[in-house]
C-alpha positions as a Python dict, from the first residue, in 0.01 Angstrom:
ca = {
    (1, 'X'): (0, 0, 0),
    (2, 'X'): (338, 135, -222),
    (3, 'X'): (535, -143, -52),
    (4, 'X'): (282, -411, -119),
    (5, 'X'): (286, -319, -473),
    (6, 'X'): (689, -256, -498),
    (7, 'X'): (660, -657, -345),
    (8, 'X'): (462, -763, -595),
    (9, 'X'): (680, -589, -906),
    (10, 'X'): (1016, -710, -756),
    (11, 'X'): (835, -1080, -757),
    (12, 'X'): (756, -1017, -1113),
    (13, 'X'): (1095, -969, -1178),
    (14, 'X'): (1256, -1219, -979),
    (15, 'X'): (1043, -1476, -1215),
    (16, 'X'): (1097, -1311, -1522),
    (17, 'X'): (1474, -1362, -1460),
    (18, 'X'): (1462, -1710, -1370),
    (19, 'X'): (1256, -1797, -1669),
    (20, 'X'): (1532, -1601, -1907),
    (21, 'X'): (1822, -1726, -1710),
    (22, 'X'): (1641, -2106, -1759),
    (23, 'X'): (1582, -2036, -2129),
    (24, 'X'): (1924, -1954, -2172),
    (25, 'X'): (2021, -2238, -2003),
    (26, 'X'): (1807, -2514, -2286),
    (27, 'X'): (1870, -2297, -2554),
    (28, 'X'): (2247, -2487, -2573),
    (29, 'X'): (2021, -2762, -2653),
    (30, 'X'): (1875, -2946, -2937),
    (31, 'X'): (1611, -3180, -3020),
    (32, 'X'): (1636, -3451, -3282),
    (33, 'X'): (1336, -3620, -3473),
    (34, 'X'): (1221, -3846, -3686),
    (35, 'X'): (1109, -4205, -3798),
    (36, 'X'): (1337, -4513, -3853),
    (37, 'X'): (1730, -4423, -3710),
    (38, 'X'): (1788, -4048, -3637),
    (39, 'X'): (2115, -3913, -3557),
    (40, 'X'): (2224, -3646, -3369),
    (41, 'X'): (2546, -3435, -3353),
    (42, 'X'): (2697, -3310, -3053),
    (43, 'X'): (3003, -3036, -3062),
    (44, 'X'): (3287, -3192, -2819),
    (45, 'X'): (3520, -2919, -2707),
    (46, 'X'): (3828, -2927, -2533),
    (47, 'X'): (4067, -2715, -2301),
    (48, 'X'): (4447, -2794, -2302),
    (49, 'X'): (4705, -2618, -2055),
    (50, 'X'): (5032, -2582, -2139),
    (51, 'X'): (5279, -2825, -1953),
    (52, 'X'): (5508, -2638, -1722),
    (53, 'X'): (5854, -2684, -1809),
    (54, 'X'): (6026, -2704, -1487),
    (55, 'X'): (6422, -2712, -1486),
    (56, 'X'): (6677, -2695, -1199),
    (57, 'X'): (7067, -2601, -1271),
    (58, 'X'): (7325, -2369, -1031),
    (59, 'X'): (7271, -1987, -1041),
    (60, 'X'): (7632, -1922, -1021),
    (61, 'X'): (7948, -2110, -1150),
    (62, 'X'): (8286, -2028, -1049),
    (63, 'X'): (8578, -2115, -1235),
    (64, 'X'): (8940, -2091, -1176),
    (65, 'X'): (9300, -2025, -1354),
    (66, 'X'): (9610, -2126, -1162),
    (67, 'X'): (9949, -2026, -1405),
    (68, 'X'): (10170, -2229, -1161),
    (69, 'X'): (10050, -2554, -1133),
    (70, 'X'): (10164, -2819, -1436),
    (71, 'X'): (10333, -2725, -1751),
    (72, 'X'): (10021, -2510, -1876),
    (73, 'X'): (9874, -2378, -1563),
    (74, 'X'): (9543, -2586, -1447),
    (75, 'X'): (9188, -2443, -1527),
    (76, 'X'): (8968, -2604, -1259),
    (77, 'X'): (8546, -2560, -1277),
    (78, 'X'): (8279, -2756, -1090),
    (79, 'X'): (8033, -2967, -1278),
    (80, 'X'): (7732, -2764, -1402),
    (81, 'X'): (7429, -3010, -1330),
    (82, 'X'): (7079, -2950, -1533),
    (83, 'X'): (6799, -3148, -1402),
    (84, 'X'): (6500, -3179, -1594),
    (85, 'X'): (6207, -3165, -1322),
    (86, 'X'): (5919, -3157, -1602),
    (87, 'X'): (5658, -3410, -1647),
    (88, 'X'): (5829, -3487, -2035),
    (89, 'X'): (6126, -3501, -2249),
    (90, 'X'): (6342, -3132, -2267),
    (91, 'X'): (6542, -3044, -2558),
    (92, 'X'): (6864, -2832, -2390),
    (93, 'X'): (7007, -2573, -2580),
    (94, 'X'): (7292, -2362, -2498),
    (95, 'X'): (7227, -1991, -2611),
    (96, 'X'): (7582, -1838, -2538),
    (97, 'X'): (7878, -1843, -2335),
    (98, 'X'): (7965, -1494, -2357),
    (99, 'X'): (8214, -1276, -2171),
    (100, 'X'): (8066, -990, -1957),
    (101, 'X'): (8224, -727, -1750),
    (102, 'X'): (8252, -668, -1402),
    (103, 'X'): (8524, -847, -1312),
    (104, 'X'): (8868, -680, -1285),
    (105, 'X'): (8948, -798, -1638),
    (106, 'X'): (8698, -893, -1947),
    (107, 'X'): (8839, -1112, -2172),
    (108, 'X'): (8818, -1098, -2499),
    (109, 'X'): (8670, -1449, -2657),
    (110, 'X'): (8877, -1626, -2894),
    (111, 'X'): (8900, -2013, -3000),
    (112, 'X'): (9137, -2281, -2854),
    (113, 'X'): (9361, -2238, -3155),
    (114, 'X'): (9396, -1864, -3189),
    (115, 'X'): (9700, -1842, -3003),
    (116, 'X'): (9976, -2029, -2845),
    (117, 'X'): (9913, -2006, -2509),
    (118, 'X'): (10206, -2066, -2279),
    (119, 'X'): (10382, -1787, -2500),
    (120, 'X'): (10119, -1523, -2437),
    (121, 'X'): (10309, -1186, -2274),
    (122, 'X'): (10103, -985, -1977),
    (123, 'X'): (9919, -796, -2160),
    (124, 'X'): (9791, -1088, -2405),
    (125, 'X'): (9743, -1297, -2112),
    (126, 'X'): (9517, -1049, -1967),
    (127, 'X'): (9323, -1036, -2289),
    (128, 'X'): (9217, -1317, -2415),
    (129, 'X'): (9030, -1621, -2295),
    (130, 'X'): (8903, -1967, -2505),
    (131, 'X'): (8672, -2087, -2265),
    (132, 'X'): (8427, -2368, -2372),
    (133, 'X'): (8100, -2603, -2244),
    (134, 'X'): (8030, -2983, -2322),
    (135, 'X'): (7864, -3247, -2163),
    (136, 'X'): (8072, -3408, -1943),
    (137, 'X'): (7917, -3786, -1991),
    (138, 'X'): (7662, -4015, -2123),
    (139, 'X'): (7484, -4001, -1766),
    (140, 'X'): (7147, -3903, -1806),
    (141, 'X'): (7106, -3781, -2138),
    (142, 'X'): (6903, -3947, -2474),
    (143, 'X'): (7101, -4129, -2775),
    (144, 'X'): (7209, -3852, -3003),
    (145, 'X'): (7348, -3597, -2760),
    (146, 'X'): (7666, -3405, -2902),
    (147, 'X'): (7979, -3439, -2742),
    (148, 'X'): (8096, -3115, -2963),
    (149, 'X'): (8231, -2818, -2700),
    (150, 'X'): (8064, -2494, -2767),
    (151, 'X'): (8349, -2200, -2801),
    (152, 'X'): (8222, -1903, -2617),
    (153, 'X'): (8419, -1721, -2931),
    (154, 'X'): (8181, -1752, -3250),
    (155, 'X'): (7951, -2036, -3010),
    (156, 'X'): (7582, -2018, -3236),
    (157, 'X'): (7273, -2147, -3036),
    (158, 'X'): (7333, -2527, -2992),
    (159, 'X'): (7155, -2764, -2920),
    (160, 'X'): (7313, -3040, -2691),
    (161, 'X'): (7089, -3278, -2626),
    (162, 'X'): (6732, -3460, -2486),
    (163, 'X'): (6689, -3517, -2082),
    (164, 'X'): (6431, -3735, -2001),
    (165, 'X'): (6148, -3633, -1740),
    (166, 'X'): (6375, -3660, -1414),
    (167, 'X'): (6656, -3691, -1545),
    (168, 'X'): (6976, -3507, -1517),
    (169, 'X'): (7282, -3419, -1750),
    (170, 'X'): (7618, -3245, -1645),
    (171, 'X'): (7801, -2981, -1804),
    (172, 'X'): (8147, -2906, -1799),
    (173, 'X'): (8374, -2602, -1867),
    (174, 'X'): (8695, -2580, -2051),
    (175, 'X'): (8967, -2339, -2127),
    (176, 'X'): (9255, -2226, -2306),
    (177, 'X'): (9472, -1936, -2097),
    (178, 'X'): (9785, -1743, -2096),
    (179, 'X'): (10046, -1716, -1813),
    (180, 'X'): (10126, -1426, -1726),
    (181, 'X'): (9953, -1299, -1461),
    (182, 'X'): (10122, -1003, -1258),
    (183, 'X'): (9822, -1044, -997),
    (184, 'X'): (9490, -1189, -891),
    (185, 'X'): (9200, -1114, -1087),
    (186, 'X'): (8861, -1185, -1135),
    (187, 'X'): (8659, -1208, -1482),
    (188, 'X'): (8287, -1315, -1561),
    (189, 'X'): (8087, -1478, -1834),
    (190, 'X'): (7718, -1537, -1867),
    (191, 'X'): (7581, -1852, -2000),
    (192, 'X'): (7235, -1893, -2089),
    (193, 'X'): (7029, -2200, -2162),
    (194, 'X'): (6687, -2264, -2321),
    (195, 'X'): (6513, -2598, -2205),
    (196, 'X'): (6182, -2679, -2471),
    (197, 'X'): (5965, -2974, -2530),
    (198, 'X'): (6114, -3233, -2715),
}
């Protein structure tokens, strides 16, 4: 008899739900009336995701001084290659090009014409360091890129130019050096980008 009845009560409730859930469910709507033209208003709401920006560009770099090749020594870098991978337009932006340590020497950032260069002594050689960034060429990049080199000495945030959706733009390091080197060495800098929507 007790489980005939506890039937019957959990049928109750199993109706009494669906009713409320079904309410619920028409209470979202409305009913308009009236004679002659009758209008009726209807909330449209939307949902927007953000666009993944999506960029692809070398993890490492590596650069190198040679003191006795050509009148000046040769700097020699490989191309640093940014390819935009998202669905739009990127602005790139070069944070800074900063010297870091962890190398056997960290130079000390100056700018190109902060000292003359082939007269540096050990020491001074050791020291110091103009290296800069630019875009290498016109490939791939939007009218209105800058063809300014950022200084990693006093380099603010700059902007360098738009790549189009699939496009790609190269980079390209440059440098300013001493001499006098007494021995092989090794020296690091971090560069860091910022890629937005255009």
């Amino acid at each position: 008899m007790r489980a005939s009845i506890k039937k019957i009560i959990t049928g109750i409730l199993t109706v009494v739900i669906l009713v409320v859930f079904g309410i619920n469910a028409f209470a979202a709507n409305t009913t308009n009336t009236g004679t002659g033209t009758v209008t009726g208003n209807v909330a449209v709401n939307g949902t927007i995701s953000p666009l993944t920006i999506s960029v692809t560009h070398p993890l490492t770099v590596a650069y190198a001084i040679d003191p006795n090749n050509g009148v000046g020594g040769t700097f020699t870098a490989p191309d640093i290659t940014v390819q935009n991978i998202t669905k739009a337009p990127i602005n790139v932006t070069i944070n800074s090009l900063t010297a870091t340590s962890g190398g056997t020497l960290t130079f000390t950032d100056v700018l190109p014409g902060a000292k003359t260069w082939p007269n540096l002594n050990l020491a001074d050689s050791k020291k110091y360091l103009a290296l800069g960034i630019l875009i290498k060429n016109s490939t791939g990049w939007s009218t209105g890129y800058t063809t300014t080199t950022m200084n990693s000495a006093g380099g603010t945030a700059t902007m360098f130019g738009v790549l189009p959706a699939t496009a790609s733009g190269v980079f390209t390091l440059t440098a300013n050096f001493g001499l006098a080197f007494d021995s092989a060495y090794t020296a690091n800098h971090n560069l860091v980008f910022m890629f937005q929507l255009n």
